[in-house]
KEKE-3310 file (N, C-alpha, C; in steps of 0.2 Angstrom, whole numbers, plus 5000, padded with zeros to 4 digits):
npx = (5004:5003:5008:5000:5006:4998:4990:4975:4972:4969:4971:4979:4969:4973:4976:4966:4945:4938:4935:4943:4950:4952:4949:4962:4971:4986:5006:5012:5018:5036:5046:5058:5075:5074:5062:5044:5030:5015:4997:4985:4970:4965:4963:4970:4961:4968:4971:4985:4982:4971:4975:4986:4979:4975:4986:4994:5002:5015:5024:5039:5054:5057:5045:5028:5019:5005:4991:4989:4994:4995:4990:4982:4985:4990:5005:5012:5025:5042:5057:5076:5082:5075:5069:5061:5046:5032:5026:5010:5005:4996:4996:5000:5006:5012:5016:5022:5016:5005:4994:4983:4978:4979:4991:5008:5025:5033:5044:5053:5054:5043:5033:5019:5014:4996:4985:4981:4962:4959:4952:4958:4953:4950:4964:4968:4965:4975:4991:4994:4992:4994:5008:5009:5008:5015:5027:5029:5021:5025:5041:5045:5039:5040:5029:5024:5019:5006:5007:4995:4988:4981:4968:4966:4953:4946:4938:4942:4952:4967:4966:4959:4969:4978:4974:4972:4985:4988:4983:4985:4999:4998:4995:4982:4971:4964:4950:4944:4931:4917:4904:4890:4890:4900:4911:4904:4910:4925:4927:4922:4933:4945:4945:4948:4941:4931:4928:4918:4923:4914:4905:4913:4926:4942:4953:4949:4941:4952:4959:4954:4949:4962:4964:4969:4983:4985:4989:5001:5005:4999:4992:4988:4979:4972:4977:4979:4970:4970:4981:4984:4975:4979:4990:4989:4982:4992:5004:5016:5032:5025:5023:5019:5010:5012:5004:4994:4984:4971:4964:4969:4987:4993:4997:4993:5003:5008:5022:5029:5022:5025:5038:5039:5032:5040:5037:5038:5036:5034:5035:5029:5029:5026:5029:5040:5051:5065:5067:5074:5069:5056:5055:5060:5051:5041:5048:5046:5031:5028:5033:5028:5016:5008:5003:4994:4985:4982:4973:4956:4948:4951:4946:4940:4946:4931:4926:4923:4919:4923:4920:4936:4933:4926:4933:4931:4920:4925:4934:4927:4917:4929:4932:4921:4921:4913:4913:4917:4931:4940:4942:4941:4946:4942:4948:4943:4948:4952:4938:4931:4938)
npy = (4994:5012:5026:5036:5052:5060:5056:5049:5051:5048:5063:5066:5083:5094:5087:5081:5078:5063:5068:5077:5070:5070:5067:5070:5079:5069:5069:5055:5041:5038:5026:5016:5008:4996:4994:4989:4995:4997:4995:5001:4990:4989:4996:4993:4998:5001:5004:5014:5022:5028:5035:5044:5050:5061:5067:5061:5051:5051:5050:5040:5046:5051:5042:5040:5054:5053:5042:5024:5009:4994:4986:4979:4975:4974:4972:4988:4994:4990:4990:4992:4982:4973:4954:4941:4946:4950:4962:4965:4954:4948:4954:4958:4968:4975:4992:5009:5021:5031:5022:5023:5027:5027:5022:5015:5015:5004:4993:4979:4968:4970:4962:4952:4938:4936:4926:4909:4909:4920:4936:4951:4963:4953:4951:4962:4966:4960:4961:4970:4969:4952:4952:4962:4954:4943:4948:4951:4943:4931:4928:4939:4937:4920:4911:4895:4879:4871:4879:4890:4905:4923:4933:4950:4959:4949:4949:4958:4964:4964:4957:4942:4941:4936:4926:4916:4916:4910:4898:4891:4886:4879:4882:4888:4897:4908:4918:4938:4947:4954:4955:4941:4941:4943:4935:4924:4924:4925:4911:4904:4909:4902:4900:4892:4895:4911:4925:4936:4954:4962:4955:4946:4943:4945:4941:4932:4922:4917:4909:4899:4895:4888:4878:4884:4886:4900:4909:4906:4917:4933:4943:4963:4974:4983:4990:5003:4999:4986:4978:4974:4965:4956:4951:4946:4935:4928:4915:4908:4912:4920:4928:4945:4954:4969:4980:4989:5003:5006:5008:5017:5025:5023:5015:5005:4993:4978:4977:4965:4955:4953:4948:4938:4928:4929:4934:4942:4959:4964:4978:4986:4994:4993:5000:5008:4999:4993:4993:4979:4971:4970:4963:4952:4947:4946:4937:4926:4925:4921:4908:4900:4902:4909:4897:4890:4898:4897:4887:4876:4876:4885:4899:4916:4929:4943:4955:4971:4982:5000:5011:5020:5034:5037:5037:5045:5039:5025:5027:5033:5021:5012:5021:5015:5005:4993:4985:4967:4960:4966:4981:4989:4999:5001:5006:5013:5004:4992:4990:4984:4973)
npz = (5000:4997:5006:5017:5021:5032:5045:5055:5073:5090:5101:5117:5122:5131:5149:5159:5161:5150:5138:5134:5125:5110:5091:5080:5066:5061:5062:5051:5061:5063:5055:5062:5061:5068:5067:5066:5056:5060:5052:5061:5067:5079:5097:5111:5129:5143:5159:5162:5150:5156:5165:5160:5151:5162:5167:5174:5173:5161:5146:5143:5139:5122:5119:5110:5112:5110:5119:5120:5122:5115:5104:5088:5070:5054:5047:5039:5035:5035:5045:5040:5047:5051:5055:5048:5048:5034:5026:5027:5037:5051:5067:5084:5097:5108:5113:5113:5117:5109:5101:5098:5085:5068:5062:5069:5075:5080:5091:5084:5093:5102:5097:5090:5083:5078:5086:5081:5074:5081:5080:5073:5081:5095:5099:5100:5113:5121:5122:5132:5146:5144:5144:5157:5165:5163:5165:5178:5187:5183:5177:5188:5198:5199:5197:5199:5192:5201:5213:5223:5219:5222:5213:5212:5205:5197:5184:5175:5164:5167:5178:5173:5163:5172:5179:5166:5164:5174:5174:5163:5166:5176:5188:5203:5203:5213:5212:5216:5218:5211:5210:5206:5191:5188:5194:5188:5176:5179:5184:5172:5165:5171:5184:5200:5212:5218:5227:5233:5236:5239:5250:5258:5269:5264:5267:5277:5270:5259:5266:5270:5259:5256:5267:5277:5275:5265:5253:5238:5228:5226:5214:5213:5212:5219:5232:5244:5258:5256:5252:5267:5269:5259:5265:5276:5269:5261:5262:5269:5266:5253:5238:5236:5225:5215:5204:5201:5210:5213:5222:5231:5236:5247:5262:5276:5284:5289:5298:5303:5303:5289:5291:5297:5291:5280:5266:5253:5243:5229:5217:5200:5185:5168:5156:5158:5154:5146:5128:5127:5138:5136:5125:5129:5137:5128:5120:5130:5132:5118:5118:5127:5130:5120:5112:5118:5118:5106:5104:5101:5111:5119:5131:5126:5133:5136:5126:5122:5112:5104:5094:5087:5087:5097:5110:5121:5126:5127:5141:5147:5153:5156:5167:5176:5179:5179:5167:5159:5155:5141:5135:5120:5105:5091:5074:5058:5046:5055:5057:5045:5044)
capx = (5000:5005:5009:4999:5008:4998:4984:4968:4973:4965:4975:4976:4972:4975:4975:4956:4942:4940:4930:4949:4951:4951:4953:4964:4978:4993:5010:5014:5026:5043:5047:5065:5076:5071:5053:5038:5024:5010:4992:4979:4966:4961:4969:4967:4960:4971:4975:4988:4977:4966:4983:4991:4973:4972:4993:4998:5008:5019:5027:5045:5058:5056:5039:5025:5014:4998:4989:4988:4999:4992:4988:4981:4982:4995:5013:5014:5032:5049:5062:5079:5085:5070:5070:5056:5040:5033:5021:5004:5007:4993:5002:4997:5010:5015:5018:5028:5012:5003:4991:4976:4980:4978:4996:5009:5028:5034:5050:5050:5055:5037:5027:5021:5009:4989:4985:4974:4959:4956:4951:4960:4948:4950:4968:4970:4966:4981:4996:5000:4990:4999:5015:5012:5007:5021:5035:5027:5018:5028:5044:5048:5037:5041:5025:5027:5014:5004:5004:4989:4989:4974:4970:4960:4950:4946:4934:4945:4959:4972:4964:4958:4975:4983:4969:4971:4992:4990:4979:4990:5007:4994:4994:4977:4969:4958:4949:4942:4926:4911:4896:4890:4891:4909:4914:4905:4915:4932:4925:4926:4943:4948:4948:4942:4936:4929:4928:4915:4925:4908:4902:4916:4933:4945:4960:4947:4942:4956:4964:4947:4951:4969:4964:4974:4989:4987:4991:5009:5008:4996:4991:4985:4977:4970:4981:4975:4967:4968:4986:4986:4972:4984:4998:4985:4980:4998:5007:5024:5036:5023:5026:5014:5014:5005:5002:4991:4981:4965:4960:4975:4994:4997:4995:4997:5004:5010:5029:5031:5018:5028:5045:5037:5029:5042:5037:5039:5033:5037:5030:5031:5026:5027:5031:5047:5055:5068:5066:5076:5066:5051:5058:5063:5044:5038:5049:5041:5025:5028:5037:5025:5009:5005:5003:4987:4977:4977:4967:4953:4944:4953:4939:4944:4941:4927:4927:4919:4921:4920:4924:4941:4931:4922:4938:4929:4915:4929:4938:4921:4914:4934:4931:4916:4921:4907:4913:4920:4936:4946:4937:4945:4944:4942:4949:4942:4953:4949:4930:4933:4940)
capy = (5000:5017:5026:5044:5058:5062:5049:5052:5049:5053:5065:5071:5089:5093:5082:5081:5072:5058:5073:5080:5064:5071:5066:5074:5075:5068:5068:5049:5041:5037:5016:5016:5001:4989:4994:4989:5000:4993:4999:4997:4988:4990:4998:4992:5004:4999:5009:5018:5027:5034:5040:5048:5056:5063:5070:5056:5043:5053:5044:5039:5048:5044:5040:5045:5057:5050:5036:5019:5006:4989:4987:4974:4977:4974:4977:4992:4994:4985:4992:4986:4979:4968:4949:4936:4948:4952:4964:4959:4950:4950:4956:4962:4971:4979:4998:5014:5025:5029:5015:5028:5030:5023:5017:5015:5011:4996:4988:4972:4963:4967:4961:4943:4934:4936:4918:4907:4908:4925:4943:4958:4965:4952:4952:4968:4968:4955:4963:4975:4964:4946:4955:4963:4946:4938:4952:4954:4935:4924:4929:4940:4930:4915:4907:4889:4873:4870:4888:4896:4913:4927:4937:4954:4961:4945:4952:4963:4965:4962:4949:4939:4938:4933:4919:4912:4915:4906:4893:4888:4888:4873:4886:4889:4905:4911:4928:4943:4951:4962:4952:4935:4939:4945:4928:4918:4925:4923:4906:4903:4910:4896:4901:4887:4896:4918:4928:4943:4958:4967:4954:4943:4945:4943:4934:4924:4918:4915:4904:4894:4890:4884:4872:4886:4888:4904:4908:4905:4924:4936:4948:4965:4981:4986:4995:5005:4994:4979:4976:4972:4956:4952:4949:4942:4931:4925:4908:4907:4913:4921:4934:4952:4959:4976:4982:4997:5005:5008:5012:5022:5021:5022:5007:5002:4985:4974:4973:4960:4949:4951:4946:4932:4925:4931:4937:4947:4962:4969:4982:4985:4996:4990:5007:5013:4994:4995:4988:4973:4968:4968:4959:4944:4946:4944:4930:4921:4923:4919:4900:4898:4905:4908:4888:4888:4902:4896:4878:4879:4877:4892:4903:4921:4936:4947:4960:4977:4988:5004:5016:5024:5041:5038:5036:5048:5034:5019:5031:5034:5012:5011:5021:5015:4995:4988:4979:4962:4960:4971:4988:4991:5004:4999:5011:5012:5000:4988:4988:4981:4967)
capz = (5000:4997:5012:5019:5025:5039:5048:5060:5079:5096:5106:5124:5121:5139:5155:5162:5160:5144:5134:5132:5119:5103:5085:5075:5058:5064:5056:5053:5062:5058:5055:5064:5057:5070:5070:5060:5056:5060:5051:5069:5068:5085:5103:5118:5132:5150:5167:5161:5147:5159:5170:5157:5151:5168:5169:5180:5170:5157:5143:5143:5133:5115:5117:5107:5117:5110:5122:5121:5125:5113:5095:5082:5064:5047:5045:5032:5033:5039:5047:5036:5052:5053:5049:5052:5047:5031:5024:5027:5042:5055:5072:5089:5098:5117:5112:5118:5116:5100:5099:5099:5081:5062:5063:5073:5073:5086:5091:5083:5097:5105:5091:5091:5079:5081:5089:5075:5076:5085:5075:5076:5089:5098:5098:5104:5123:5123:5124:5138:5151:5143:5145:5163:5171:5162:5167:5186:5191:5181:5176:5191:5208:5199:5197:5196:5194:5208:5215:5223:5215:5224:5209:5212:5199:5193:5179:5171:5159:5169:5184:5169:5161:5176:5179:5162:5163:5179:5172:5158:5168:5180:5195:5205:5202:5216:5211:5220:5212:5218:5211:5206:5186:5188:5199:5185:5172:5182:5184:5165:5162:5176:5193:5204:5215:5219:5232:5235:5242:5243:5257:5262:5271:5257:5271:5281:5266:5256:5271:5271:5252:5254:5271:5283:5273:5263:5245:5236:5226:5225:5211:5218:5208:5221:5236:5249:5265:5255:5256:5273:5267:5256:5269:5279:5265:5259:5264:5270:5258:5247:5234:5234:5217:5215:5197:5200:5217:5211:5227:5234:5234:5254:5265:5284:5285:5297:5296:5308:5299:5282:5291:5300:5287:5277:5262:5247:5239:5224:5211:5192:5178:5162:5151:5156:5155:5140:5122:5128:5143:5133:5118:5132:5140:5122:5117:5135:5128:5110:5117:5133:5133:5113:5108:5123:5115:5097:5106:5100:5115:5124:5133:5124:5135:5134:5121:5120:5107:5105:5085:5090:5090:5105:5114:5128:5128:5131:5144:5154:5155:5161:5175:5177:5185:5178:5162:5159:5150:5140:5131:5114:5100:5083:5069:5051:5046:5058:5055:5040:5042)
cpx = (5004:5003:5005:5003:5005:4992:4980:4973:4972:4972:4972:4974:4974:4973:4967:4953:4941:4936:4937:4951:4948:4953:4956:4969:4982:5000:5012:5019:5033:5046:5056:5069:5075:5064:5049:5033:5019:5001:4988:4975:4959:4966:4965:4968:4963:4971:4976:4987:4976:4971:4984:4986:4973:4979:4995:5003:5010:5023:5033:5047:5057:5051:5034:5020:5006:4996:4988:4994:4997:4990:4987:4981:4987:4999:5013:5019:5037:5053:5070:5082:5083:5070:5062:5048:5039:5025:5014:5001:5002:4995:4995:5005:5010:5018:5019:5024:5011:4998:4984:4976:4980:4986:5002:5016:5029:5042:5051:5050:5049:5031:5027:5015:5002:4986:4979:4970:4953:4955:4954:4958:4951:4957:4972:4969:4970:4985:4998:4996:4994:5006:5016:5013:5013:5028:5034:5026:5020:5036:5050:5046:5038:5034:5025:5019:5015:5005:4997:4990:4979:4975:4964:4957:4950:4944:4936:4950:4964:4971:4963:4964:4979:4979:4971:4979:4990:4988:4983:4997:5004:4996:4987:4976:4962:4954:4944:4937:4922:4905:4897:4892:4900:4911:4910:4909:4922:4930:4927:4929:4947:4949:4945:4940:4935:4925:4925:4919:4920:4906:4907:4923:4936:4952:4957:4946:4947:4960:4959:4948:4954:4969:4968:4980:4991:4988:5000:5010:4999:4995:4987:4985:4974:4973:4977:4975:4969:4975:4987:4982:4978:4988:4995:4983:4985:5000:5014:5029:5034:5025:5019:5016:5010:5007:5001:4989:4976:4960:4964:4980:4999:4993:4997:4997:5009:5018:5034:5027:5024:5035:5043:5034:5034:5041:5039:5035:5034:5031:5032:5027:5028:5031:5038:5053:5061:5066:5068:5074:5060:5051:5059:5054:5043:5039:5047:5037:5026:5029:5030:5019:5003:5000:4995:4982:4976:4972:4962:4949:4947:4947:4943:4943:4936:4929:4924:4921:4919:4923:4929:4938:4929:4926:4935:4924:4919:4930:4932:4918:4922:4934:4926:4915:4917:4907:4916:4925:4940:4939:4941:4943:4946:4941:4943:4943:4950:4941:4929:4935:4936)
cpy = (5006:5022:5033:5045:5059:5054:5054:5046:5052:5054:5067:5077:5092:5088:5085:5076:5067:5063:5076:5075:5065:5068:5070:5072:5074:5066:5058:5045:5037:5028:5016:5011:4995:4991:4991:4994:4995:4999:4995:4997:4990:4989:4996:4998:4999:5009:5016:5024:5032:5040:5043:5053:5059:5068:5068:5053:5047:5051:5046:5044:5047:5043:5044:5048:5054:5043:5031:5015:4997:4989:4979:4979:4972:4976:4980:4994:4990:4990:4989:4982:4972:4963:4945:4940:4950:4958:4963:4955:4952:4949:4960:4964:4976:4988:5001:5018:5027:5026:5017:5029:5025:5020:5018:5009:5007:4994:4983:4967:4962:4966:4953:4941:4936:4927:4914:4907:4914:4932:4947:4960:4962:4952:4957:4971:4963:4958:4966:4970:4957:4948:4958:4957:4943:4941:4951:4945:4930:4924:4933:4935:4924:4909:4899:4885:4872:4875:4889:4903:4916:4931:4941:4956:4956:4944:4956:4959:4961:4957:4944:4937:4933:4925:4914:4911:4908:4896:4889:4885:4881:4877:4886:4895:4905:4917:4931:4946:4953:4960:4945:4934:4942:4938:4924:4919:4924:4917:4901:4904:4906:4895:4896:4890:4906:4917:4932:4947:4960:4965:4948:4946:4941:4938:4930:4918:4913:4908:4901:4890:4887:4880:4876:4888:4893:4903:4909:4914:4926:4942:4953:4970:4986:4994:4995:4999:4987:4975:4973:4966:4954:4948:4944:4935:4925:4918:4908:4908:4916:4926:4938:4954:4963:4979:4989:4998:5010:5013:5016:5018:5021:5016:5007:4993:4982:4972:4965:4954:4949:4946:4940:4926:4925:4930:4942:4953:4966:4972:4984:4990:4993:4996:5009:5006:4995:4989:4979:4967:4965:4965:4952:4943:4942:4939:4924:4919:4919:4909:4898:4898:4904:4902:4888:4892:4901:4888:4882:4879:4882:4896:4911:4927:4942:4953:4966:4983:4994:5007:5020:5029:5045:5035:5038:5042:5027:5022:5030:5025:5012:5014:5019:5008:4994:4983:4972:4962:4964:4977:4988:4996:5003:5006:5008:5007:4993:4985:4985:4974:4960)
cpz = (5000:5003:5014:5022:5031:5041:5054:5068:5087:5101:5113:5125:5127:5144:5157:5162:5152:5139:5130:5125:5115:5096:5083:5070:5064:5062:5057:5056:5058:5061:5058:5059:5058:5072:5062:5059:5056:5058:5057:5066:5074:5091:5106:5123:5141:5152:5164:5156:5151:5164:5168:5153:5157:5171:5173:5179:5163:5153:5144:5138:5128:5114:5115:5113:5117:5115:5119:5118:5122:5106:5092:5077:5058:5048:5038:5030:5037:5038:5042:5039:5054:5051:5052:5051:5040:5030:5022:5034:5046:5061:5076:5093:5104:5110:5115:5119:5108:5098:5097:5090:5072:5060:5069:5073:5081:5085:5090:5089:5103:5100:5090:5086:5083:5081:5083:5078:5080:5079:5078:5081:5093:5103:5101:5110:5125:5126:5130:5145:5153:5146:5155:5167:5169:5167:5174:5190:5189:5182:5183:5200:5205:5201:5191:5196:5201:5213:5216:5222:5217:5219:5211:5205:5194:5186:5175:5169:5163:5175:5176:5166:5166:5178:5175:5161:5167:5176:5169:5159:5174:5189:5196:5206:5207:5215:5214:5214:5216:5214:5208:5197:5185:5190:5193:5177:5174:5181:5178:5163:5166:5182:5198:5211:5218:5226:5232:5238:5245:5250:5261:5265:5267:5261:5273:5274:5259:5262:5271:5265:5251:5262:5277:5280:5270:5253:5243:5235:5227:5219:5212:5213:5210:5227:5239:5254:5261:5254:5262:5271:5264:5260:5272:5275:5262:5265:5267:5263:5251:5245:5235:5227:5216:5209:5198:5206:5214:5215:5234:5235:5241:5257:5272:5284:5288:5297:5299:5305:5291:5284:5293:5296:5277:5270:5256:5244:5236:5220:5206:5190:5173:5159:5151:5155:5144:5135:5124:5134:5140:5126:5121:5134:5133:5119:5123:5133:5122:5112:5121:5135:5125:5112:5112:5118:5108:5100:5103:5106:5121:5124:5132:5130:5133:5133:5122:5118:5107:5096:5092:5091:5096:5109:5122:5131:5132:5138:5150:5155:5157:5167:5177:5182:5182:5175:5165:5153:5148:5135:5126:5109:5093:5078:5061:5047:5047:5056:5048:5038:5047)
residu = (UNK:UNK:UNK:UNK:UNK:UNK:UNK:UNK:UNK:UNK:UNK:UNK:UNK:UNK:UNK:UNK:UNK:UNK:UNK:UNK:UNK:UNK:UNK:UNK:UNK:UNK:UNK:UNK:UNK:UNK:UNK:UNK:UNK:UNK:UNK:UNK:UNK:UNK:UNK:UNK:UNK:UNK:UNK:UNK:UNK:UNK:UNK:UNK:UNK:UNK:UNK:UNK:UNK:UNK:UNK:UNK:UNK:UNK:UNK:UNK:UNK:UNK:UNK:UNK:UNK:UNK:UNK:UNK:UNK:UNK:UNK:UNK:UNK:UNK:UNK:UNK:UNK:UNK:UNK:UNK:UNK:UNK:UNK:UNK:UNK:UNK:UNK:UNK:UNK:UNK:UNK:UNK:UNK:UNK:UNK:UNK:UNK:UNK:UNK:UNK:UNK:UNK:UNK:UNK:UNK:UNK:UNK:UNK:UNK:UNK:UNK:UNK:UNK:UNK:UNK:UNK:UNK:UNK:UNK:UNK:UNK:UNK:UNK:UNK:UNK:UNK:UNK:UNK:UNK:UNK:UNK:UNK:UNK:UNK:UNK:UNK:UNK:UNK:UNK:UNK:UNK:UNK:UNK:UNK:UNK:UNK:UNK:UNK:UNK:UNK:UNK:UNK:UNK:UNK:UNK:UNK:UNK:UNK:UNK:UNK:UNK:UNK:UNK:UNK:UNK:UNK:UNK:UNK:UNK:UNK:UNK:UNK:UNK:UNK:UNK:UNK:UNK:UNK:UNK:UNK:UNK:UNK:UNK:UNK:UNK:UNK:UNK:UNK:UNK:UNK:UNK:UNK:UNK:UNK:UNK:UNK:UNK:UNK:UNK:UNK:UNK:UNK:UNK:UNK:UNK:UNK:UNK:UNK:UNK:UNK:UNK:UNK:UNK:UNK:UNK:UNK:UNK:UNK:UNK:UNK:UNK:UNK:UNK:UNK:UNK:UNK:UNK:UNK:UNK:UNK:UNK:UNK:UNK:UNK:UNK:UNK:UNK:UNK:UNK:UNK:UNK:UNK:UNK:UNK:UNK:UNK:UNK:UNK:UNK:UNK:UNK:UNK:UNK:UNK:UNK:UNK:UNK:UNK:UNK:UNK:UNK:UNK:UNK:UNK:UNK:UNK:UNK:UNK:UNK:UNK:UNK:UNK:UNK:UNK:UNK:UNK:UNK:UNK:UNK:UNK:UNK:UNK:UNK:UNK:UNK:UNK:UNK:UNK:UNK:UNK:UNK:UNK:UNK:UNK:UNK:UNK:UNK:UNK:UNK:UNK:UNK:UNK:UNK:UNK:UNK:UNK:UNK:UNK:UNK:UNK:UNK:UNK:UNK:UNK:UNK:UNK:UNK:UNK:UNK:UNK:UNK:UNK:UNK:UNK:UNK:UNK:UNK:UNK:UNK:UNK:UNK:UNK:UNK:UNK:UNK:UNK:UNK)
# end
């Protein structure tokens, strides 16, 4: 395809509310030697969107100012550094920001095939979830077979990924939800067994799950008050891992339980991780995780679309807790296929 000069892509116009999310021209970006360009199909709407529309999470050096951090679509151009892709190729792809946008160039070493079987859409609330649980609950807490793993937000994006990471890796996913159709969608991503925050104690019952013993790791999105359950809820030797703090980023926690039960608690962001971390993430996945989702009886995450334009509309159902699954933004492009 012959290439345009500029392209439609939704900017921040200023930090605020998701109304500030507008279209507009934008000059095309520039394909490095080890990048691909990729034409989007469809972006995924995470977290760190809403943060970085809000003047909280500000991209890295280097990185494109424009939002979103996920992308399906077509490689439109190669890098001449690049081997292993060719033009045409349907690709989903972790990105440096930009993803809000009709194209979009990438490092190749975070670009991995779209699993058979799945559509771009679908595709598209893969990457930056797959990737965090892998870099944070695999790769760094060492989650092994035979693990209990507590995952909050088990009806979302990134509970959900961690569920069906864990699933596939033969750990036991216990998940945190806040009603009964949340807990039976965890349910079906694989969780043998959910937790109401709304009306239960999330440590009593977690230690009721595992016979007294506690969980191995924890995946946590919450913060605030809910840290200390966690510690509470952990096993000898378990791993915390906190992603996000949904519901605030101070905590009073028991340091004399962490040492005695000695513990771990680490925390991540993905975005400022260099090219070559998430190039080793990505070849994880591609070896470890991929081969699961092309089954055909793999249960996909739920979807919900939105046309790129009503970026404000995604923006507002993400703050909103309600949905299940990943929220996406489908370009021009995308709907078409």
């Amino acid at each position: 395809m012959t290439l345009p000069h500029t392209m439609q892509a939704v900017a921040i116009t200023n930090p605020g509310a998701p109304e500030v999310l507008m279209s507009q021209a934008w000059p095309m970006p520039v394909c490095g030697p080890a990048d691909v360009l990729i034409r989007v199909a469809a972006a995924g709407v995470n977290g760190p969107d809403l943060a970085q529309r809000r003047g909280h999470y500000d991209p890295p050096p280097g990185a494109s100012p424009l939002p979103g951090l996920e992308v399906s679509g077509e490689i439109a151009a190669i890098g001449p550094d690049v081997d292993g892709w060719q033009i045409g190729d349907r690709v989903m792809a972790l990105v440096n920001g930009g993803g809000y946008a009709d194209f979009v160039a990438v490092p190749t070493g975070q670009v991995l095939p779209v699993p058979t079987g799945w559509t771009l859409t679908e595709a598209a609330g893969l990457p930056e979830t797959w990737f965090t649980i892998t870099q944070t609950l695999v790769l760094r807490a060492g989650l092994e077979p035979g693990m209990s793993v507590l995952v909050h937000g088990g009806a979302g994006g990134i509970g959900g990924a961690a569920i069906q990471i864990a699933t596939i890796l033969g750990a036991r996913a216990i998940a945190v939800v806040s009603s009964p159709a949340k807990a039976a969608y965890a349910t079906g991503l694989g969780a043998i067994a959910t937790i109401d925050y709304t009306s239960e104690d999330v440590a009593a019952r977690t230690i009721d799950l595992t016979g007294g013993a506690g969980v191995d790791r924890v995946l946590d999105i919450i913060g605030g008050a809910m840290t200390q359950a966690n510690i509470e809820a952990s096993a000898r030797g378990g791993h915390i891992v906190q992603v996000s703090t949904l519901d605030g980023a101070d905590a009073q926690i028991s340091l004399r339980t962490i040492m005695a039960k000695q513990l771990t608690l680490s925390g991540s962001t993905l975005r400022p991780q260099t090219a070559a971390t998430k190039a080793s993430i990505a070849s994880h996945i591609r070896t470890h995780l991929l081969p699961a989702l092309a089954a055909p009886d793999f249960t996909k995450p739920a979807i919900t679309s939105f046309p790129i334009d009503d970026a404000p509309g995604a923006h507002r159902a993400m703050e909103a807790r309600t949905h299940l699954g990943k929220l996406v933004l489908v370009t021009p492009f995308g709907a078409t296929q």
